[in-house]
C-alpha positions in Angstrom: 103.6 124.7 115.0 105.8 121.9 113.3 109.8 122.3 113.1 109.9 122.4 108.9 106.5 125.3 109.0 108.9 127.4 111.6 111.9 127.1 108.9 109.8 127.6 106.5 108.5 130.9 107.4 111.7 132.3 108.4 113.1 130.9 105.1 110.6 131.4 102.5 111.5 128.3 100.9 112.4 128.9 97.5 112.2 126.6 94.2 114.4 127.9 91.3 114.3 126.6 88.2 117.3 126.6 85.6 117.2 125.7 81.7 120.7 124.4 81.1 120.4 124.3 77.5 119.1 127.6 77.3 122.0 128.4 80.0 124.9 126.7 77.8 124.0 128.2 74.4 124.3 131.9 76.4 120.8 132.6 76.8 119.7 132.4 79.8 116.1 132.3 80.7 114.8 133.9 84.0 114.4 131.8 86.4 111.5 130.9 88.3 110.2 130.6 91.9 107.2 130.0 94.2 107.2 131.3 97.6 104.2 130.1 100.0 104.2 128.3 103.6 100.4 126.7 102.1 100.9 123.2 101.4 97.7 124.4 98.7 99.6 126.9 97.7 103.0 124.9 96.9 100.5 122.1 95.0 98.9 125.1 92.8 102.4 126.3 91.7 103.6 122.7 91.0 101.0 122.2 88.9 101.2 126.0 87.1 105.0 125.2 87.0 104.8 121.9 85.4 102.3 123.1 82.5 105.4 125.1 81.4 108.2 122.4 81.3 106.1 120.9 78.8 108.5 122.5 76.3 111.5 122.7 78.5 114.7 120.9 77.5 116.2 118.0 80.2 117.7 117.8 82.3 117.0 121.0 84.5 118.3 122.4 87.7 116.0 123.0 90.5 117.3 124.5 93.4 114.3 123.7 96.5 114.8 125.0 100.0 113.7 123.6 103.3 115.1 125.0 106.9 118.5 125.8 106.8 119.2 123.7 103.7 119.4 124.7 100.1 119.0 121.1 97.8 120.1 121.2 94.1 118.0 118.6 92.0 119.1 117.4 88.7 116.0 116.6 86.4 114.8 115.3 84.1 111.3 114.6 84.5 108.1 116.5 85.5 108.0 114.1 88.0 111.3 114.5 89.5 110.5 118.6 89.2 107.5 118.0 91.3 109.5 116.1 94.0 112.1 118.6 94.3 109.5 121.5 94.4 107.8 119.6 97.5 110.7 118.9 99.3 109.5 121.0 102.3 106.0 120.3 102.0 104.7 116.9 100.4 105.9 115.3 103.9 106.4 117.7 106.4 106.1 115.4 109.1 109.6 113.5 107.7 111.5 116.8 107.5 110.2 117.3 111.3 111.4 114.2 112.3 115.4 114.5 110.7 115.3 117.8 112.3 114.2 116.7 115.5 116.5 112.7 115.6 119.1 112.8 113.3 122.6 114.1 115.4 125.8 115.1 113.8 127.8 111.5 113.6 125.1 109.6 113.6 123.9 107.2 110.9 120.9 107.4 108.9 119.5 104.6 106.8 116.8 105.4 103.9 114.7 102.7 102.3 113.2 103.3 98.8 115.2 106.6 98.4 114.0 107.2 94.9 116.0 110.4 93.9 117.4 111.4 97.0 114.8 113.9 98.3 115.4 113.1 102.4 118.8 111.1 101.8 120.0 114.5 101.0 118.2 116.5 103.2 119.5 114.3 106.1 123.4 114.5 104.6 122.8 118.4 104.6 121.9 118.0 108.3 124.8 116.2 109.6 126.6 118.9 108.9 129.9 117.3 107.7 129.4 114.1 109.7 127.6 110.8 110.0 126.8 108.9 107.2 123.2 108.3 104.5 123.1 104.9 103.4 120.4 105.3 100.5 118.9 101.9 98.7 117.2 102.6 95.5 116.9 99.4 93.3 114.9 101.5 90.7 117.9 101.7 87.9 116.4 105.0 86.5 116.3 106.8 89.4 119.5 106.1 91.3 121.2 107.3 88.4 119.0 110.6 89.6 120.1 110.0 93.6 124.0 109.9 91.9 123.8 113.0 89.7 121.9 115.0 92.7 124.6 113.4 95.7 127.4 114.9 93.5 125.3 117.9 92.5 125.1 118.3 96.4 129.0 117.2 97.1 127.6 114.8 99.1 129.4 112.0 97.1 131.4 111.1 100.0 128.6 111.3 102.7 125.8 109.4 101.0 126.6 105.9 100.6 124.6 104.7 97.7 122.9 101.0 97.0 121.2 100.2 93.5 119.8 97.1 95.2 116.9 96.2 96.8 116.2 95.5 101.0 113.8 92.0 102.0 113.6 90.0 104.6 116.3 87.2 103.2 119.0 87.7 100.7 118.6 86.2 96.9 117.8 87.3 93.4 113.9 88.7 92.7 111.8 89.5 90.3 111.3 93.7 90.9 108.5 95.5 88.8 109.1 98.7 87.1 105.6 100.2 87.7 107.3 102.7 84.6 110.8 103.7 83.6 109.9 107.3 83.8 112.6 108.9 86.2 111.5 109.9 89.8 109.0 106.9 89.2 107.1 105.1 92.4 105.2 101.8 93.4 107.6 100.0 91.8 107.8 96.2 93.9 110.2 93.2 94.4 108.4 89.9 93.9 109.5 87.4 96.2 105.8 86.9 97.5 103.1 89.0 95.2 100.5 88.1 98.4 101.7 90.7 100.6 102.0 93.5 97.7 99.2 95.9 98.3 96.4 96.7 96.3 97.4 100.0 95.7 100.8 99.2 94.3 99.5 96.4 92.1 97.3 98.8 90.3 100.3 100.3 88.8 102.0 96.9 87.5 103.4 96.9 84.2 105.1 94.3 82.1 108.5 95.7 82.4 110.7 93.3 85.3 114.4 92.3 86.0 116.3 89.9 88.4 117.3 92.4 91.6 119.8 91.3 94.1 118.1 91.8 97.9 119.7 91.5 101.1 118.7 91.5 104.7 119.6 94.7 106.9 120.9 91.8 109.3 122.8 90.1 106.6 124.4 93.4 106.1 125.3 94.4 109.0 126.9 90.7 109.9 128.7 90.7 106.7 130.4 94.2 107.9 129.0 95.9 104.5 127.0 98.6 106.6 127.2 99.9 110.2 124.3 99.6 112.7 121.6 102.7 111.4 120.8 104.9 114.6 117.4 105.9 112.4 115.2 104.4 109.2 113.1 105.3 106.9 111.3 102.8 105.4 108.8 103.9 102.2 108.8 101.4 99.7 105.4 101.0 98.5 104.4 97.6 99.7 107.1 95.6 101.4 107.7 97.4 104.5 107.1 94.2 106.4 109.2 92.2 105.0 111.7 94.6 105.7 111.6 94.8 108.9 111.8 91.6 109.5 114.6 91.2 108.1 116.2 93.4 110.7 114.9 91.6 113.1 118.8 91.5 115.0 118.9 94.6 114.4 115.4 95.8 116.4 116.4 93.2 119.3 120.4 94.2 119.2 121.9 95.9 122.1 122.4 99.0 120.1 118.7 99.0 118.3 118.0 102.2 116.3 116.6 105.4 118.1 113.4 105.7 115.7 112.7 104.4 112.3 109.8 105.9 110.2 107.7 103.5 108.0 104.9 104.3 105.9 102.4 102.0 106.8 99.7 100.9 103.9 95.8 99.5 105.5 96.6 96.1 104.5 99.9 95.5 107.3 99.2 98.9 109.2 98.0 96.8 112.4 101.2 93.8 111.6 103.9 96.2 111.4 102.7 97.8 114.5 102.2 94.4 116.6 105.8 93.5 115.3 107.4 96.9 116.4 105.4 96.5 119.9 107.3 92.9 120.3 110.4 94.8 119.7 109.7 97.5 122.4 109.1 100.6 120.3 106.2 102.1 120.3 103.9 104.1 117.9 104.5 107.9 118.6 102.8 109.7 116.1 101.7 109.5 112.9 101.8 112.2 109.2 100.2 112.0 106.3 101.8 113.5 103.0 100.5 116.0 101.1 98.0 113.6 98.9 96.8 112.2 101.8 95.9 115.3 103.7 94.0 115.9 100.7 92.1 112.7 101.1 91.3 112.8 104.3 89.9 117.1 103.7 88.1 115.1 101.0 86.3 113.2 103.8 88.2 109.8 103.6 88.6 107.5 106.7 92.4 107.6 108.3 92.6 103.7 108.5 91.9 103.6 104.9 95.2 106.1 104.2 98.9 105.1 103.8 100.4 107.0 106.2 103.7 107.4 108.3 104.4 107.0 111.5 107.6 107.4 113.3 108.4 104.9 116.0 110.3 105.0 119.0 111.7 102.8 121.6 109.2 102.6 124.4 110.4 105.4 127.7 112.0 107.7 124.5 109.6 109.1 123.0 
């Protein structure tokens, strides 16, 4: 039995759901909440639950529970609603992994943090020490991750970047696949070859000039410290990201474990270039959609996935 299933049946995790306008005016509406430890269960009431904010007023509180940890969300989207409600289980393999690597005082480095979801799950699990540094180039929704860091007076423990991570430093086209908030598969251009074909389906006209760094270049220029973990998820140019870390991988203080979701199309790259750098592939989890693919009789190889990596002797 995983780590987040064990909290989550001693906690019941709980999703609230608060009408601040309705709240303000001095009615308030009852709130709320779906209890379950069914990943079918939690999708059925997402679904049920967004049906009804159809007429709800934005931005709304949503309170979401996984372990120990109680995670305000400020929304103001279905979307963002729907990420919040999943917290515990639309990757339950990522929450296992925080709970099981991340240590008080260390520091934790999250690629493509859209809102926040595991950038503050991981500052509520250093318990009052360490450090979140959280790149989101998406200009809607790091205006989400800064309204839910303060939300979750983790202000001073999340260290927030609105722009994007590649494997040189520069000024990029980035695609908005939309400006909804809590919005995914957006992309930095540098090299549209190596964007996969799941993300291009959702291009869209919209596009600005992003700055992007290196994780080397940041670290040498003394703007972050060495990350003891990463999580990459960035919809297409996880490669490029790690190799530009490449100082990083083969420093003499490397991270512990990094998490990358891996798409078909570099799966077997990323892994060859982790190998080279003496981690090795120590088991992978599939999010909620994917389970669902793959109950829906779809091959693994053909399913982004993640997989957590570790150096080789540590795992």
């Amino acid at each position: 039995m995983s780590l987040a299933t064990k909290f989550a049946k001693l906690t019941r995790f709980t999703h609230k759901t608060v009408d601040r306008k309705a709240t303000n005016s001095g009615t308030t509406k009852p709130a709320s909440s779906t209890h379950g430890t069914a990943a079918e269960t939690a999708s059925k009431n997402v679904v049920s639950k967004h049906k009804s904010l159809a007429t709800k007023h934005w931005p709304v509180t949503e309170i979401a529970r996984a372990g120990n940890y109680e995670i305000t969300f400020e929304c103001r989207s279905d979307l963002e609603v729907m990420r919040a409600q999943t917290l515990a289980t639309k990757e339950v393999g990522t929450i296992d992994w925080i709970l099981s690597d991340l240590k008080p005082g260390q520091i934790f480095l999250d690629v493509g943090a859209n809102i926040g979801v595991y950038s503050l799950f991981a500052g509520k699990h250093l318990n009052g020490s360490g450090r979140v540094y959280s790149f989101e180039p998406h200009a809607v929704n790091v205006s989400g991750l800064l309204a839910n860091a303060q939300a979750n007076h983790l202000a001073e423990r999340l260290q927030i970047f609105s722009c994007a991570l590649n494997d040189c430093d520069g000024f990029f086209e980035f695609e908005y696949s939309s400006l909804k908030p809590g919005a995914a598969f957006n992309s930095l251009l540098g090299n549209s070859k190596d964007i996969p074909t799941a993300t291009k389906k959702h291009c869209s006209s919209i596009k600005e000039f992003k700055a992007a760094y290196s994780v080397d270049s940041l670290i040498e220029r003394g703007v972050i410290l060495p990350p003891d973990h990463i999580k990459i998820d960035v919809d297409g140019i996880e490669l490029r990201i790690v190799h530009g870390m490449r100082k990083l991988l083969s420093s003499h203080r490397p991270p512990a474990s990094l998490q990358i979701e891996l798409d078909p199309e570099t799966a077997q790259e990323i892994t060859s270039l982790m190998a080279n750098f003496g981690y090795s592939h120590t088991f992978r989890h599939d999010t909620l959609s994917g389970k669902k693919s793959l109950a829906n009789g779809a091959e693994p190889a053909s399913i982004a996935h993640n997989v957590v990596f570790r150096r080789s002797g540590e795992a």
